[in-house]
N, C-alpha and C positions, 0 to 999 in steps of 0.2 A: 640366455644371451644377455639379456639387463640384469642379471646378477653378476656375466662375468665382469662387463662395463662399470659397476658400481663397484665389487671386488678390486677391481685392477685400479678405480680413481683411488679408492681406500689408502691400499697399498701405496700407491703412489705418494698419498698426502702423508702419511707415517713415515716415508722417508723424508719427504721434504720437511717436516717438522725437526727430523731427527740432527739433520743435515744443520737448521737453526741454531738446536739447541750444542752441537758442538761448536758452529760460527761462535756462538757466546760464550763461548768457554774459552777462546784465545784471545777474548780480551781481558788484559788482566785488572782485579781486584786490588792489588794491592801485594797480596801476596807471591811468590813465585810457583808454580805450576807448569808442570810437564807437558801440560796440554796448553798451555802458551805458545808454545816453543814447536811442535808436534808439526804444524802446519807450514814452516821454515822450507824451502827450497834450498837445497844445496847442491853446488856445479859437483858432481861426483864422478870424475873422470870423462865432465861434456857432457853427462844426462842430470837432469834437475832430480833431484832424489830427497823425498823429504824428511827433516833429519829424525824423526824417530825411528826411521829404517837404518840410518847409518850409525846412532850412538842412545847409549842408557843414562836415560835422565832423573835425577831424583833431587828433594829435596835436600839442601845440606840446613840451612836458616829461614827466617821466615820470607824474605826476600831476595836467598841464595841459591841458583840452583845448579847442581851440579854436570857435569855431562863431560860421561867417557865416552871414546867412539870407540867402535868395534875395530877400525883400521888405523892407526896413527897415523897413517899418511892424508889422511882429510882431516888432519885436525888444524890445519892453519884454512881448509876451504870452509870447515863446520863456523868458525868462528870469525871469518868475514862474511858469510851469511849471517849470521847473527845481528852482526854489527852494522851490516844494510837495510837490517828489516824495521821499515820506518812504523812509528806506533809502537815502538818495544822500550826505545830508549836504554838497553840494557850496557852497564859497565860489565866489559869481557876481560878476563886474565887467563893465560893459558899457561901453565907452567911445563909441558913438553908431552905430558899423558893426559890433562884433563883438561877442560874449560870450566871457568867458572865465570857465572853470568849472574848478577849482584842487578836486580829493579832498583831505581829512585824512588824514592817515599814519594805517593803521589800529591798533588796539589789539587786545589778547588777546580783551576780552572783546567786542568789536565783531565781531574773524572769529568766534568760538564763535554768535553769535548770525547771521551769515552762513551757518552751517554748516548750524545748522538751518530756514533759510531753504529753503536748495539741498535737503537731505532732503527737505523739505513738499512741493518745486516734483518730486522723483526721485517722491516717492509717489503724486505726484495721478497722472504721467506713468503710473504702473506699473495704477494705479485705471484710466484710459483706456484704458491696452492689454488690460487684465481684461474691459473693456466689449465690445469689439470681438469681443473671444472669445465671450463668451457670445452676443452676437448672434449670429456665424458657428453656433458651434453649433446656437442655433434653428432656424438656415435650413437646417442641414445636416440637422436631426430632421425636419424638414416632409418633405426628400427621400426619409425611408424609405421611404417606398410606391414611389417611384418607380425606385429604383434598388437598394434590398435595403440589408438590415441589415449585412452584411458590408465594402461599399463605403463604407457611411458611420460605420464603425467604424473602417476603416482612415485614412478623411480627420480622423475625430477626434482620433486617436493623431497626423496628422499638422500639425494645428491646436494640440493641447498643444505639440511641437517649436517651431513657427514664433514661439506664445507664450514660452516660455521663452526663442529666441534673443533678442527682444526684450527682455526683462524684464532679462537678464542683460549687454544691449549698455545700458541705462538705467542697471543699477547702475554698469559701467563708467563710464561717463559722470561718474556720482553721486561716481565715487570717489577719478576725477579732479579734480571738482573741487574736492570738498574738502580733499585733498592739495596743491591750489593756494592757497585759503583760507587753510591753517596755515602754509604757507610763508611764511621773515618773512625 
């Protein structure tokens, strides 16, 4: 029973890390990236549909990216999405089959405001894995009757560990990419 508890926090925090480490991947570096773009909402016939399900993205330049949709008929929705999504700043040109979506060279105070972006996005992640914890814990407190206070004293000491690897593979994460961010 306190393995499944400890398994299932595990789990849990490998996703929420996982989840981090793609939030930081849509913010952009500088360069263009597909996985900028990925996380986009698009009205696809009245359902929000995100556009890496609706078109193929690739690089063309270093700060150009390309993107055909699979339907021509969302190619005027694909690329007013685009041009809503605040934080992106993206020059859109559509010439009737593709879009093409051109970043602005970034500025000083444009990554500073990036930076604290990726912090907000490192915090919430560390706030989730905090969650996960205290839940585990609950359920591990319900087990005292069941299996003695010394058992579940030890999984808790071993729940703070699994916590911490976590929190501390997030900052990592965080500190990359800010490190990326500043890079000019």
């Amino acid at each position: 029973m306190i393995t499944d508890v400890l398994s299932d926090a595990t789990a849990r925090m490998s996703k929420a890390l996982e989840a981090a480490k793609d939030d930081f991947g849509t913010v952009r570096t500088g360069r263009a990236n597909p996985q900028l773009f990925s996380k986009i909402l698009v009205s696809y016939y009245g359902t929000p549909t995100p556009l890496n399900q609706l078109a193929a993205m690739q690089n063309q330049e270093a700060r150009t990216l390309l993107i055909t949709p699979y339907d021509k008929g969302a190619l005027r929705d694909i690329e007013q999405a685009i041009r809503d999504t605040p934080n992106l700043g993206a020059n859109v040109g559509n010439d009737g089959a593709v879009i093409r979506a051109s970043l602005p060279e970034l500025t000083q105070d444009r990554r500073k405001e990036f930076v604290k972006i990726v912090r907000t996005k490192g915090e919430d992640a560390k706030v989730s894995v905090r969650n996960i914890r205290r839940k585990a814990k609950d359920e591990l407190d319900a087990l005292k009757s069941e299996v003695g206070d010394d058992e579940v004293a030890r999984a808790e000491k071993e729940l703070e560990q699994i916590t911490k690897t976590h929190v501390d593979a997030i900052d990592d994460a965080l500190k990359r990419k800010e490190t990326e961010l500043l890079e000019i």
